[in-house]
PDBQT receptor file of N, H, CA, C and O in Angstrom, charges set to zero:
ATOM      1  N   UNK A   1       0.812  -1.192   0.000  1.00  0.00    +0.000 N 
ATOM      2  CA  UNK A   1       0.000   0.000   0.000  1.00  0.00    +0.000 C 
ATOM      3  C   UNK A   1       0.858   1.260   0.000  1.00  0.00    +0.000 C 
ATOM      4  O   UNK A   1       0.495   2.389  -0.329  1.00  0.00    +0.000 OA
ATOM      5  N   UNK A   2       2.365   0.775   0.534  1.00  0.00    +0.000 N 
ATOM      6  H   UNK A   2       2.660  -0.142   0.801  1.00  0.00    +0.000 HD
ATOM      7  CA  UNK A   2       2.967   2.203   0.163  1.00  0.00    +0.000 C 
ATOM      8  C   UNK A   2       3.445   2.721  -1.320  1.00  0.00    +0.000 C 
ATOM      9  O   UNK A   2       3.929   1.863  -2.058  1.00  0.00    +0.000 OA
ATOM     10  N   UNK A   3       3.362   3.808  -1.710  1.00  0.00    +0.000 N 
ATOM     11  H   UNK A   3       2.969   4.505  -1.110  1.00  0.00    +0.000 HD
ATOM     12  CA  UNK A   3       3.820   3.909  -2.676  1.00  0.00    +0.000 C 
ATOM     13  C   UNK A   3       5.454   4.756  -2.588  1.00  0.00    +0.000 C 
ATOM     14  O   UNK A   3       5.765   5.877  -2.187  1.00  0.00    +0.000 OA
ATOM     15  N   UNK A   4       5.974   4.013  -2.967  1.00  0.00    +0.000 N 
ATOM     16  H   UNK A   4       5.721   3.102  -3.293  1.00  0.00    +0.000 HD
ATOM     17  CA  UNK A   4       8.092   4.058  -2.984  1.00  0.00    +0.000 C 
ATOM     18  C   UNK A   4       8.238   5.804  -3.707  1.00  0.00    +0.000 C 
ATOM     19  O   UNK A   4       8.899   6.748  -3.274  1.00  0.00    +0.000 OA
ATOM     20  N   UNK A   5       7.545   5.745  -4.660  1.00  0.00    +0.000 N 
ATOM     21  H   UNK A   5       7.008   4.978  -5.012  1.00  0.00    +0.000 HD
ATOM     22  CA  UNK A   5       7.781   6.795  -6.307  1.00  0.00    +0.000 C 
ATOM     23  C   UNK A   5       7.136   8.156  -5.485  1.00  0.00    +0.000 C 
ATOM     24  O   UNK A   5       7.501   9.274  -5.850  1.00  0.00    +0.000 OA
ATOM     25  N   UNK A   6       5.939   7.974  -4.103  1.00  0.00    +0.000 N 
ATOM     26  H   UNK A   6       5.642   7.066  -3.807  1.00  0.00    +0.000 HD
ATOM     27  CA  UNK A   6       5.817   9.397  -4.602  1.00  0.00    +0.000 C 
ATOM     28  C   UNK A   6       5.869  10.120  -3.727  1.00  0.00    +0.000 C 
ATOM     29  O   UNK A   6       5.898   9.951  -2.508  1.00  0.00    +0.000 OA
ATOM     30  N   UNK A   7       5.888  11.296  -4.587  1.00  0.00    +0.000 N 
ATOM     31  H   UNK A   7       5.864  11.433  -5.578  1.00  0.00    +0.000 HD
ATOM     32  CA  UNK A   7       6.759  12.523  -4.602  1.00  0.00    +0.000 C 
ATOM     33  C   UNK A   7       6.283  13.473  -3.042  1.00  0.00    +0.000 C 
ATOM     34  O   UNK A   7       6.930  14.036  -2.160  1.00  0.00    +0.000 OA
ATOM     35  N   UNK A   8       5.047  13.292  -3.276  1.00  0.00    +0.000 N 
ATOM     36  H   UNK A   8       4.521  12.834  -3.993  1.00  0.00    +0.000 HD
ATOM     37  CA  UNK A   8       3.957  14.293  -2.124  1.00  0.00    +0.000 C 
ATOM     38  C   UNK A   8       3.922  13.741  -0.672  1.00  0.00    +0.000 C 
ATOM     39  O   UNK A   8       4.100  14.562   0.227  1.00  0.00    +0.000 OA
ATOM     40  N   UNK A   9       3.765  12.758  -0.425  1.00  0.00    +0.000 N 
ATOM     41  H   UNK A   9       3.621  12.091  -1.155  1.00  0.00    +0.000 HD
ATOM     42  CA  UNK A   9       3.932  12.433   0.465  1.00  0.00    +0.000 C 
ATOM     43  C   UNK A   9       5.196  11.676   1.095  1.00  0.00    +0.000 C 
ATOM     44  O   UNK A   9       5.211  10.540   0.622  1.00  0.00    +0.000 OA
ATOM     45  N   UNK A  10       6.038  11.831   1.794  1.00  0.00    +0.000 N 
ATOM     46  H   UNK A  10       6.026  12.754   2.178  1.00  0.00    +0.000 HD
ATOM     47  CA  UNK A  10       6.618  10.624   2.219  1.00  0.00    +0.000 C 
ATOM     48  C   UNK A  10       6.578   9.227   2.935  1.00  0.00    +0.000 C 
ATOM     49  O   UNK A  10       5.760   9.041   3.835  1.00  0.00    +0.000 OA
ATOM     50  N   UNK A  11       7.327   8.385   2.600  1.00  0.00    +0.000 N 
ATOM     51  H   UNK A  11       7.991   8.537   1.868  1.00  0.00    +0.000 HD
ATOM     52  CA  UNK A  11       7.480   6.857   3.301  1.00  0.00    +0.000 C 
ATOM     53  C   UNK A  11       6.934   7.201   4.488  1.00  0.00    +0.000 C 
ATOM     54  O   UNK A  11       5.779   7.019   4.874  1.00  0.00    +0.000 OA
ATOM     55  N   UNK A  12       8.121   7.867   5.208  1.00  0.00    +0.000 N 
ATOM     56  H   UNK A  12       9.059   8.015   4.894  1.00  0.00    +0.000 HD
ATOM     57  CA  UNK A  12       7.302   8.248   6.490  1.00  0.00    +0.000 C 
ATOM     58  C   UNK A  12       5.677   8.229   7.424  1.00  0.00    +0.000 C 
ATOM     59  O   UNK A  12       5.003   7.707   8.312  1.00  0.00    +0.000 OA
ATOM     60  N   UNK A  13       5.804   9.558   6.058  1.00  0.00    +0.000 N 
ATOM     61  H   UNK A  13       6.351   9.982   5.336  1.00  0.00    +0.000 HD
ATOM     62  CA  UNK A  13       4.491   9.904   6.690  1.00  0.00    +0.000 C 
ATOM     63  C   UNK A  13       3.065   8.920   6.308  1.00  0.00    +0.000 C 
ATOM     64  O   UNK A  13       1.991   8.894   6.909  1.00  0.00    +0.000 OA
ATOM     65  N   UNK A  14       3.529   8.082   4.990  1.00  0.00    +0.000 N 
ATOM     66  H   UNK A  14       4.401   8.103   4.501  1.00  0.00    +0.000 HD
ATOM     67  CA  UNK A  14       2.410   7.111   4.750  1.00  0.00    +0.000 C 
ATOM     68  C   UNK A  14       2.676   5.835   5.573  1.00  0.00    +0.000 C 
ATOM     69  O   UNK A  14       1.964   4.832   5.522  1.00  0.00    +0.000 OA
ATOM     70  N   UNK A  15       3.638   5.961   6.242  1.00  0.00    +0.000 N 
ATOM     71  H   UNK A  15       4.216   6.776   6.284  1.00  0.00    +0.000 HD
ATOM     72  CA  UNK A  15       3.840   4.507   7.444  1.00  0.00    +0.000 C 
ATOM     73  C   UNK A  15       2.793   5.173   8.415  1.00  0.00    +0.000 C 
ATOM     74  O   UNK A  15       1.790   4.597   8.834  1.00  0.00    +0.000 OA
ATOM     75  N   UNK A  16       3.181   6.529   8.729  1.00  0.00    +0.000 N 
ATOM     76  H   UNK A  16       3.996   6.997   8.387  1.00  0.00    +0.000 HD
ATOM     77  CA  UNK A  16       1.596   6.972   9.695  1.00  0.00    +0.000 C 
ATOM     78  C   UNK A  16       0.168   6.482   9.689  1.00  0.00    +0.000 C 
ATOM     79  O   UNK A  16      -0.667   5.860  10.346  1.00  0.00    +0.000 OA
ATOM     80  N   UNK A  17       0.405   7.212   8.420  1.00  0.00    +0.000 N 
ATOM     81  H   UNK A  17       1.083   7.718   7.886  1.00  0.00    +0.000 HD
ATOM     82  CA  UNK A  17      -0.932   6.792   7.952  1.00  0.00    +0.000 C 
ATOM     83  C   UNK A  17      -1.254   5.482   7.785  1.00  0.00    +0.000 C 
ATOM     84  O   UNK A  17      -2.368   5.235   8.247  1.00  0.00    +0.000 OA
ATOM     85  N   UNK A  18      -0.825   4.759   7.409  1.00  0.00    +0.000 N 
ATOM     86  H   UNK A  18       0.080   4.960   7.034  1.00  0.00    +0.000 HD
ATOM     87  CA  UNK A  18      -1.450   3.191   7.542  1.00  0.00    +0.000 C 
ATOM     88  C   UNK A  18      -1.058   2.557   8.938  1.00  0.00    +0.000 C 
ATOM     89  O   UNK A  18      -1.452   1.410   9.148  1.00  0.00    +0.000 OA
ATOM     90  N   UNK A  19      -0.368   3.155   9.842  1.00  0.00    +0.000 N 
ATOM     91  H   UNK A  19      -0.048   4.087   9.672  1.00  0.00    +0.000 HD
ATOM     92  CA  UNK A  19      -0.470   3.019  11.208  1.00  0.00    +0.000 C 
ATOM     93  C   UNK A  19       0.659   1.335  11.262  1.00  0.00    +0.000 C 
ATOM     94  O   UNK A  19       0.485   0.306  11.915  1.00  0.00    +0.000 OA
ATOM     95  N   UNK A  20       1.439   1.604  10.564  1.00  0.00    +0.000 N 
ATOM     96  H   UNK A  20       1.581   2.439  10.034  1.00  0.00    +0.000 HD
ATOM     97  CA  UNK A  20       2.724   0.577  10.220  1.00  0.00    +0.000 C 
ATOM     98  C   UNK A  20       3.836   1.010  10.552  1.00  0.00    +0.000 C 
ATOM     99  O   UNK A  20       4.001   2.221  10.402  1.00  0.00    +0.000 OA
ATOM    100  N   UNK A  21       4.793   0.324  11.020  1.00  0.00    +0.000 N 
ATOM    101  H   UNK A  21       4.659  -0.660  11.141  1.00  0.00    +0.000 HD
ATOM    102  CA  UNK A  21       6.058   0.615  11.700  1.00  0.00    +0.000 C 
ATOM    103  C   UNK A  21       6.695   0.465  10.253  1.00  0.00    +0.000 C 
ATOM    104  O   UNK A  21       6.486  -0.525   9.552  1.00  0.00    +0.000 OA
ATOM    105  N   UNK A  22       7.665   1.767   9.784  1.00  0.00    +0.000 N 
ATOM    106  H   UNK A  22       7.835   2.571  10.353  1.00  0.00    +0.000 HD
ATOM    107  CA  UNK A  22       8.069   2.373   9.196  1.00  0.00    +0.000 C 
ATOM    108  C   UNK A  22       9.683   0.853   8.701  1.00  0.00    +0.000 C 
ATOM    109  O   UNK A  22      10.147   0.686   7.573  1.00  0.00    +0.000 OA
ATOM    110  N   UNK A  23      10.074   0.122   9.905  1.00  0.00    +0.000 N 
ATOM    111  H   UNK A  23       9.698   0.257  10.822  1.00  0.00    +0.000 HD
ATOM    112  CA  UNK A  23      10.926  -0.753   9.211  1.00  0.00    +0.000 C 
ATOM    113  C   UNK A  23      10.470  -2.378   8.561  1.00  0.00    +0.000 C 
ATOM    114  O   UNK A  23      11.047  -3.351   8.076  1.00  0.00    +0.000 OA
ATOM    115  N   UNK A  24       9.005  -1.938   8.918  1.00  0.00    +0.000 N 
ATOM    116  H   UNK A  24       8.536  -1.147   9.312  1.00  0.00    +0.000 HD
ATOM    117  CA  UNK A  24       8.497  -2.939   7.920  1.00  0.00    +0.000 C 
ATOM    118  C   UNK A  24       8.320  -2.837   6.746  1.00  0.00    +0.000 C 
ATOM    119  O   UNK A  24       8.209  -3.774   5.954  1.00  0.00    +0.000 OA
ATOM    120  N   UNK A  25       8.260  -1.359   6.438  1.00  0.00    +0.000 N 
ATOM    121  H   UNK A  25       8.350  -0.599   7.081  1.00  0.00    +0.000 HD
ATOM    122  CA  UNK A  25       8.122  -0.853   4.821  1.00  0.00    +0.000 C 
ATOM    123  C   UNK A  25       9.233  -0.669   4.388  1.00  0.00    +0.000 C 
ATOM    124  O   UNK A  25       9.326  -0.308   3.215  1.00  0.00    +0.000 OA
ATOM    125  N   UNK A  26      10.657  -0.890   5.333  1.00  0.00    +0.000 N 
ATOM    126  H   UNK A  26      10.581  -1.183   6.286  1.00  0.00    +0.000 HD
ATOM    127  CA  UNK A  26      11.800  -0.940   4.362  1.00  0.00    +0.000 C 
ATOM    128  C   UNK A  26      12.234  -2.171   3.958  1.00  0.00    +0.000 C 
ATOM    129  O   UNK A  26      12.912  -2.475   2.976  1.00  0.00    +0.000 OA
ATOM    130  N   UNK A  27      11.657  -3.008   5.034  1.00  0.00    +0.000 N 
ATOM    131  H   UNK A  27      11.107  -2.761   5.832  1.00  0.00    +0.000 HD
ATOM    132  CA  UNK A  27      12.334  -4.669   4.781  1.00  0.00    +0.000 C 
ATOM    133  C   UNK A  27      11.729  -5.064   3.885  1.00  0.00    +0.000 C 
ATOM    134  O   UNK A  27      10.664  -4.549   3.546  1.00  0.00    +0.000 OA
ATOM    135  N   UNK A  28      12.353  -6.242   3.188  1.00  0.00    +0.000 N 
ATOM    136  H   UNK A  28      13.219  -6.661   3.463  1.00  0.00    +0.000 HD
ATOM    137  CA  UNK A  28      12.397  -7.117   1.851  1.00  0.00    +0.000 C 
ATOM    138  C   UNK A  28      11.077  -7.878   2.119  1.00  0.00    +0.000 C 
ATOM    139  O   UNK A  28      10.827  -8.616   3.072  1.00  0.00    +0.000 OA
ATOM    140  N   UNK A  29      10.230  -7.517   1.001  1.00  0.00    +0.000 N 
ATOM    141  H   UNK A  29      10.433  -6.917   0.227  1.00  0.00    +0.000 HD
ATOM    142  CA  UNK A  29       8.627  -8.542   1.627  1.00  0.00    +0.000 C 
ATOM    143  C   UNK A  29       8.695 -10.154   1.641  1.00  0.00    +0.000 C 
ATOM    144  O   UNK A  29       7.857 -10.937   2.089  1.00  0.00    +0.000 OA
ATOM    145  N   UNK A  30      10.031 -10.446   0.975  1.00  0.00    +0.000 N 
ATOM    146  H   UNK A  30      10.711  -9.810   0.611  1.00  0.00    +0.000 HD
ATOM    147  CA  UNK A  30      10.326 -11.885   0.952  1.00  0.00    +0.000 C 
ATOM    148  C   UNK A  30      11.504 -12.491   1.911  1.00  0.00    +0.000 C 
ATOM    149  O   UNK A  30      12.677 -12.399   1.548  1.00  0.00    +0.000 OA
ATOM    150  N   UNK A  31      11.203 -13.023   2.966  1.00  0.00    +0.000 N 
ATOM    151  H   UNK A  31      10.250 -13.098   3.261  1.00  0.00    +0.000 HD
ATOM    152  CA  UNK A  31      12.530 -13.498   3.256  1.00  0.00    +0.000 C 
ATOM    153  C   UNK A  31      13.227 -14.208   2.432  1.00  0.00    +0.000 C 
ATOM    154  O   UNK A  31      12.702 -14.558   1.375  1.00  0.00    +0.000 OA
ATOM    155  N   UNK A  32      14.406 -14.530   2.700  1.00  0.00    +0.000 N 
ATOM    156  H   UNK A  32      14.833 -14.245   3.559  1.00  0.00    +0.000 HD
ATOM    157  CA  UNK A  32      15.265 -15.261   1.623  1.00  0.00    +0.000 C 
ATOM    158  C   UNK A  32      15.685 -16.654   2.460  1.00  0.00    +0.000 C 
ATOM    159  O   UNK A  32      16.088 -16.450   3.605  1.00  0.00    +0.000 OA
ATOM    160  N   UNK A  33      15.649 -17.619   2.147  1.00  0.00    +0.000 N 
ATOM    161  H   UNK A  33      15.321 -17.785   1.217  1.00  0.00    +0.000 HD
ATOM    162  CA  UNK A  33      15.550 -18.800   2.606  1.00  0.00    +0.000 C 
ATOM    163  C   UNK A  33      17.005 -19.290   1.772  1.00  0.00    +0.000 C 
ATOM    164  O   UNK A  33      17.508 -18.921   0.711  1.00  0.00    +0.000 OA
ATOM    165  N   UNK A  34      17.494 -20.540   3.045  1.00  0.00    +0.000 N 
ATOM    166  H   UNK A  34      17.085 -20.840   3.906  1.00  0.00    +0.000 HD
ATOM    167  CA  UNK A  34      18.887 -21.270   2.633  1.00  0.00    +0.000 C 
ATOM    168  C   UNK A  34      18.467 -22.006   1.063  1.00  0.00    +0.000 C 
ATOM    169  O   UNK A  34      17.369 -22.329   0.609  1.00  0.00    +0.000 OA
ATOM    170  N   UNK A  35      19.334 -22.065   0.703  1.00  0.00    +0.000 N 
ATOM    171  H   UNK A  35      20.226 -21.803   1.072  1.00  0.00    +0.000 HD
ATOM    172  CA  UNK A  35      19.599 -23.290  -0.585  1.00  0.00    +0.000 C 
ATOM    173  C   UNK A  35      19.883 -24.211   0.425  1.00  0.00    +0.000 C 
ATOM    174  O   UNK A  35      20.466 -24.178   1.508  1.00  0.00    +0.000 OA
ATOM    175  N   UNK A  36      19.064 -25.375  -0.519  1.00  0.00    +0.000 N 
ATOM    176  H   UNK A  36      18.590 -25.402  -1.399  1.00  0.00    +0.000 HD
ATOM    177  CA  UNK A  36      19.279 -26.802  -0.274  1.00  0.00    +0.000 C 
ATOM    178  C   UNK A  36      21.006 -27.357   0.192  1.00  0.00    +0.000 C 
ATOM    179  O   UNK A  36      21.354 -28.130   1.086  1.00  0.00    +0.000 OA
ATOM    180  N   UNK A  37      21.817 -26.606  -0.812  1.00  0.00    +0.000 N 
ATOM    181  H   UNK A  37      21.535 -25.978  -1.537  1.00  0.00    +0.000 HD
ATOM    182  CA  UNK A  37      22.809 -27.258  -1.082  1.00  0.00    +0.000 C 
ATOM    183  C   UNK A  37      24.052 -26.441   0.445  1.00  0.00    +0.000 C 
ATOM    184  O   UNK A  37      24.965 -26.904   1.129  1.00  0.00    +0.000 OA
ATOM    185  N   UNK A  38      23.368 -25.093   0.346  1.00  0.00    +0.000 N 
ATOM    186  H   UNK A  38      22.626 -24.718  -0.209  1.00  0.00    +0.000 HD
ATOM    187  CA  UNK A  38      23.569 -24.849   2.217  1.00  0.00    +0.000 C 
ATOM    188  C   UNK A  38      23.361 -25.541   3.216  1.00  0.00    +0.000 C 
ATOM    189  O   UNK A  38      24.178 -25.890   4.069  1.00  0.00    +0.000 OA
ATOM    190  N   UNK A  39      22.103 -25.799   3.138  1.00  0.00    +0.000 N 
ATOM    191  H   UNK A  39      21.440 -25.516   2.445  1.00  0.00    +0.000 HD
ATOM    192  CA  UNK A  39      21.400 -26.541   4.255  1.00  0.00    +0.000 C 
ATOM    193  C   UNK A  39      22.482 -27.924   4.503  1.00  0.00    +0.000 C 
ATOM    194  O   UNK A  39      22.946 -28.232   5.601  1.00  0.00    +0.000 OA
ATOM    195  N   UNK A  40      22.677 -28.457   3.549  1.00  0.00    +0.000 N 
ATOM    196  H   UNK A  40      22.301 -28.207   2.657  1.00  0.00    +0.000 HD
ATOM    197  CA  UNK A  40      23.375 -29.975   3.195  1.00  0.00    +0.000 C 
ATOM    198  C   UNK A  40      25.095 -29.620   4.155  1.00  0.00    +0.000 C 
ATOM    199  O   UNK A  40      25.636 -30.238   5.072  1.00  0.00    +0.000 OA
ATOM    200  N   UNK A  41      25.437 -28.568   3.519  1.00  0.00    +0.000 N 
ATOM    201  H   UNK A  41      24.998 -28.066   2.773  1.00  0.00    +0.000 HD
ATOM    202  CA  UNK A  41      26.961 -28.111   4.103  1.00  0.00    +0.000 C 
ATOM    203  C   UNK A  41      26.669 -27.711   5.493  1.00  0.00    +0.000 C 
ATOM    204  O   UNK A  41      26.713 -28.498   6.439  1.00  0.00    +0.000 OA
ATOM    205  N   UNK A  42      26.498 -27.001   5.544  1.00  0.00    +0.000 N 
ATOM    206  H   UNK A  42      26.462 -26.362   4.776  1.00  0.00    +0.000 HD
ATOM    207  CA  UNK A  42      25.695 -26.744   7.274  1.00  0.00    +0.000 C 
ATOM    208  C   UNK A  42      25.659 -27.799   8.359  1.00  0.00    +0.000 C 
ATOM    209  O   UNK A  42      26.049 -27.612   9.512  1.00  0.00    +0.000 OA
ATOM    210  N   UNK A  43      24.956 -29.369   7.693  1.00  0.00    +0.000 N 
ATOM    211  H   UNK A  43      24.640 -29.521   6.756  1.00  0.00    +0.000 HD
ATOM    212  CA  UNK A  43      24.621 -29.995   8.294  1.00  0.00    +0.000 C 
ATOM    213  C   UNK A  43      26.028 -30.802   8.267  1.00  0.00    +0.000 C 
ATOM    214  O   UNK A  43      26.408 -31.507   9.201  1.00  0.00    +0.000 OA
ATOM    215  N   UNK A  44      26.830 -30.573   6.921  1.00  0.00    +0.000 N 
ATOM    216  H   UNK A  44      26.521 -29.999   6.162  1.00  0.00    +0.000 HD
ATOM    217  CA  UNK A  44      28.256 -31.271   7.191  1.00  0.00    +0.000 C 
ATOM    218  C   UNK A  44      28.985 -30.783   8.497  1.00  0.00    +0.000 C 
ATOM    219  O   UNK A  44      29.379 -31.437   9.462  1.00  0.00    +0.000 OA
ATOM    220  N   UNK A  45      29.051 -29.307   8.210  1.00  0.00    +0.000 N 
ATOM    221  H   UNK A  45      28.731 -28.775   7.426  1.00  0.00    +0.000 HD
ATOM    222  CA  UNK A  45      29.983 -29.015   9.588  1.00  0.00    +0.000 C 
ATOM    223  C   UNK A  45      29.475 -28.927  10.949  1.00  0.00    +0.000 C 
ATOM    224  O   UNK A  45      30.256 -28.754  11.884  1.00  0.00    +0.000 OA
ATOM    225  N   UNK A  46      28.197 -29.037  11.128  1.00  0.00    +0.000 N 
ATOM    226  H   UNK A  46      27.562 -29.177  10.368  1.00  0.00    +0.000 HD
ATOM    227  CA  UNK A  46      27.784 -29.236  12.104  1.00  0.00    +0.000 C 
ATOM    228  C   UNK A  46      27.996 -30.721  13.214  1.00  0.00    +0.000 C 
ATOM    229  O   UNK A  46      28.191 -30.868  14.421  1.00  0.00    +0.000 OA
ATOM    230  N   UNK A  47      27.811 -31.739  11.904  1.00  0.00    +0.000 N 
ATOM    231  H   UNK A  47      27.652 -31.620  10.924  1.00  0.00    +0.000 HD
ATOM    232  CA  UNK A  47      28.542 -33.504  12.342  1.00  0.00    +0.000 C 
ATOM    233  C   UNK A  47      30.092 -33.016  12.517  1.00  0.00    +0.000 C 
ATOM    234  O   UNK A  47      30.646 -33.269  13.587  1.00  0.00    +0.000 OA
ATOM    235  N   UNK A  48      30.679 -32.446  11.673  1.00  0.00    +0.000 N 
ATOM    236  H   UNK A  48      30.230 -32.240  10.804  1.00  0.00    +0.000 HD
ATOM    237  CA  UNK A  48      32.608 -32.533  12.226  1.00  0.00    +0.000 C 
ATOM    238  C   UNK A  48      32.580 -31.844  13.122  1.00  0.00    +0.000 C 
ATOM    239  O   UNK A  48      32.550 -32.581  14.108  1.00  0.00    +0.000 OA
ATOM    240  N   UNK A  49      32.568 -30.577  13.499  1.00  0.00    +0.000 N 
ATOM    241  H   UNK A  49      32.592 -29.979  12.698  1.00  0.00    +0.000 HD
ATOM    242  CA  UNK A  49      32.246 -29.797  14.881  1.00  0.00    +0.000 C 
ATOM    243  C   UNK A  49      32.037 -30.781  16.329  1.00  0.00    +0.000 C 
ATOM    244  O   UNK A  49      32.716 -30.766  17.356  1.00  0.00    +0.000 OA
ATOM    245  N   UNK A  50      31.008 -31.501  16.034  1.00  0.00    +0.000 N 
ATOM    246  H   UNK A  50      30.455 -31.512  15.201  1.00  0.00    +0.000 HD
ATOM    247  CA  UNK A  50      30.445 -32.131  17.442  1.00  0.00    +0.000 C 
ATOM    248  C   UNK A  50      31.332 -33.484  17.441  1.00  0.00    +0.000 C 
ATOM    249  O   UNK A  50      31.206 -34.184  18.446  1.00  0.00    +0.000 OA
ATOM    250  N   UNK A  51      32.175 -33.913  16.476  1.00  0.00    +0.000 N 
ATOM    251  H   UNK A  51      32.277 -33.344  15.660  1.00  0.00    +0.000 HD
ATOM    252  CA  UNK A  51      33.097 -34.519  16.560  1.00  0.00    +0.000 C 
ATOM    253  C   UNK A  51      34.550 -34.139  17.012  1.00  0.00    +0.000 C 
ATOM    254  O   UNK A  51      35.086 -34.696  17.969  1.00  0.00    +0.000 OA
ATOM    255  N   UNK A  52      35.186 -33.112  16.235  1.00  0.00    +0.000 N 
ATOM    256  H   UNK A  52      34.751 -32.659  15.457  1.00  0.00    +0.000 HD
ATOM    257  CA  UNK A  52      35.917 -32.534  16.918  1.00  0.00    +0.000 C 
ATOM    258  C   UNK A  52      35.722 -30.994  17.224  1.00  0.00    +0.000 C 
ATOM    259  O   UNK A  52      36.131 -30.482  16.182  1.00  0.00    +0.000 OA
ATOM    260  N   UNK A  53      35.487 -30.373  17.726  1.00  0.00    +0.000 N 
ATOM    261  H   UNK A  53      35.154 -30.788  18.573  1.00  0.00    +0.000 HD
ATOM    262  CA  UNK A  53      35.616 -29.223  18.340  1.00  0.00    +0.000 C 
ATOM    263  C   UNK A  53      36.892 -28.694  18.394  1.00  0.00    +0.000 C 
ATOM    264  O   UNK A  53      36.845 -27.571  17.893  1.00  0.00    +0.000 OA
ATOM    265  N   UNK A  54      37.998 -28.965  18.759  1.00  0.00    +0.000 N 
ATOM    266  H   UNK A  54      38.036 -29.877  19.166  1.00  0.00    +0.000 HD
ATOM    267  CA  UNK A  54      38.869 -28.122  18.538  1.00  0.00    +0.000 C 
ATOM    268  C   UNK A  54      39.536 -27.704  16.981  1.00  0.00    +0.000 C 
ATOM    269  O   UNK A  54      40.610 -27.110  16.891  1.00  0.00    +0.000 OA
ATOM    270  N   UNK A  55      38.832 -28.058  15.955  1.00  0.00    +0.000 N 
ATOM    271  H   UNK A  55      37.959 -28.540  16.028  1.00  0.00    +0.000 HD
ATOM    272  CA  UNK A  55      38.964 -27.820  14.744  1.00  0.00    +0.000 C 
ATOM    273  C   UNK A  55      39.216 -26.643  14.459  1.00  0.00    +0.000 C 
ATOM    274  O   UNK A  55      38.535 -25.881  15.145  1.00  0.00    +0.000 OA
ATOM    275  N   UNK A  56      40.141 -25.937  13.489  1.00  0.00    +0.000 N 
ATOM    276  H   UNK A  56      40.694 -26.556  12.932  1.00  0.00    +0.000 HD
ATOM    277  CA  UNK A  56      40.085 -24.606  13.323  1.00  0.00    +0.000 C 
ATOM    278  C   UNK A  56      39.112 -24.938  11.766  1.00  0.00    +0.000 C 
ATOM    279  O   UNK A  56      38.448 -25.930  11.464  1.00  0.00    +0.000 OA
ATOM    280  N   UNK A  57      39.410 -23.491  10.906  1.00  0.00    +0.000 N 
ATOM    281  H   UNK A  57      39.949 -22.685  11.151  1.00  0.00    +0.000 HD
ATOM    282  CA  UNK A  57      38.858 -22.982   9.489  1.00  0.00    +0.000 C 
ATOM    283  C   UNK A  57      39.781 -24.115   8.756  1.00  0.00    +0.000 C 
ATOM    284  O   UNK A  57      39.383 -24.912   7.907  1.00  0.00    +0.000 OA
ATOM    285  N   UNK A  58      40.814 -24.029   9.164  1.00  0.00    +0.000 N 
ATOM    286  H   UNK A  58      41.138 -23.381   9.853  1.00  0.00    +0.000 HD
ATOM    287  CA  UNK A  58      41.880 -24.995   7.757  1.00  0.00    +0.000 C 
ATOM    288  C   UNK A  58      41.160 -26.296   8.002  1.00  0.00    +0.000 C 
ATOM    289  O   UNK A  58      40.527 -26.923   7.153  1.00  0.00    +0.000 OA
ATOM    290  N   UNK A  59      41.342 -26.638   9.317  1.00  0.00    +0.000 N 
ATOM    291  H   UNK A  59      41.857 -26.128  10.006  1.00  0.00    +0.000 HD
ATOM    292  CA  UNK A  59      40.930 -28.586   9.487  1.00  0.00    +0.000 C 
ATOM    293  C   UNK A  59      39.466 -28.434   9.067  1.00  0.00    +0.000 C 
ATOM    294  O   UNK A  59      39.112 -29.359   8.336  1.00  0.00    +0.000 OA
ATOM    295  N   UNK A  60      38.578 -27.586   9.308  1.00  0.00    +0.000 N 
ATOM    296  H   UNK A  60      38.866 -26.835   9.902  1.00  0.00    +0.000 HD
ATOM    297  CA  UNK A  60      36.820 -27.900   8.807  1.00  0.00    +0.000 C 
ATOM    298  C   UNK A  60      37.168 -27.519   7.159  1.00  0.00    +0.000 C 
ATOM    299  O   UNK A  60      36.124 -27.621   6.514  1.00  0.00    +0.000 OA
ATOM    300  N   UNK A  61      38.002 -27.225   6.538  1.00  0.00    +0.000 N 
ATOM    301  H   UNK A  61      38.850 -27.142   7.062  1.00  0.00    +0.000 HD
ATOM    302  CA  UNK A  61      37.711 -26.585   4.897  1.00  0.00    +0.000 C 
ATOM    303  C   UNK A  61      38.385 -28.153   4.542  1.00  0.00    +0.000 C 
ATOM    304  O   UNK A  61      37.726 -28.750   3.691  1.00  0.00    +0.000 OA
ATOM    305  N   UNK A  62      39.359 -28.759   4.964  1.00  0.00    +0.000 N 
ATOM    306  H   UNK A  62      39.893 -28.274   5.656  1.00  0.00    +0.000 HD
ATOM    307  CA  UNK A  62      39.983 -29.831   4.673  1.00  0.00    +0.000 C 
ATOM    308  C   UNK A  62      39.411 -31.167   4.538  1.00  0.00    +0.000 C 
ATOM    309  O   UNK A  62      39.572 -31.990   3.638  1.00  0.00    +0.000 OA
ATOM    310  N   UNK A  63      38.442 -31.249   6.015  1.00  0.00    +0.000 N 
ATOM    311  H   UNK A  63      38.311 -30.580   6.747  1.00  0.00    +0.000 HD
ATOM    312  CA  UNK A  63      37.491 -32.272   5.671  1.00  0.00    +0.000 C 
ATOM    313  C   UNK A  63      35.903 -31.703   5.558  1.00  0.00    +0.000 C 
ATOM    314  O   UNK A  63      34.976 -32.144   6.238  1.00  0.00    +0.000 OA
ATOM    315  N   UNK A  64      35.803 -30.743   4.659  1.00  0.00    +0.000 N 
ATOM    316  H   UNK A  64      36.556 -30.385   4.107  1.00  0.00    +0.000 HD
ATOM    317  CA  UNK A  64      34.540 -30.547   3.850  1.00  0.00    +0.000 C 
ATOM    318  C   UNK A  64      35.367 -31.103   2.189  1.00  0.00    +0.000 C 
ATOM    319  O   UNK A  64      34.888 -32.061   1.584  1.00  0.00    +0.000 OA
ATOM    320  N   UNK A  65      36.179 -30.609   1.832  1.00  0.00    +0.000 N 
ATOM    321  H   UNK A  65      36.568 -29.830   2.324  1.00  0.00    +0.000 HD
ATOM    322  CA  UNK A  65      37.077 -31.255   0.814  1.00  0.00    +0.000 C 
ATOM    323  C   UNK A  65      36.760 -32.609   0.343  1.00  0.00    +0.000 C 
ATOM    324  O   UNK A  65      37.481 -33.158  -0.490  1.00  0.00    +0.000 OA
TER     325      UNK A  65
């Protein structure tokens, strides 16, 4: 219901007016959701982690490899 383009009124003041918190009309109306193929890696380092924990970045990039 807001309109972005115009000129006369502002964002602002039409967040008033429709009685809407002003960072809901800036946020993205879509969240953005993981890729599958995230989700999958994620769940890799999450199993080596709880295996070893003292892992740094080199040893988790090594055995995602």
């Amino acid at each position: 219901m807001v309109e972005r383009d115009n000129n006369e009124i502002t964002i602002k003041r039409q967040a008033d007016l429709l009685n809407v918190n002003r960072t809901s009309v800036y946020r993205p109306s879509q969240e953005k959701s993981e890729s599958e193929e995230n989700v999958q890696i994620m769940h890799q380092i999450d199993e080596i982690y709880m295996k070893h924990p003292y892992f740094g970045y080199r040893r988790m990039m090594d055995r995602l490899h």
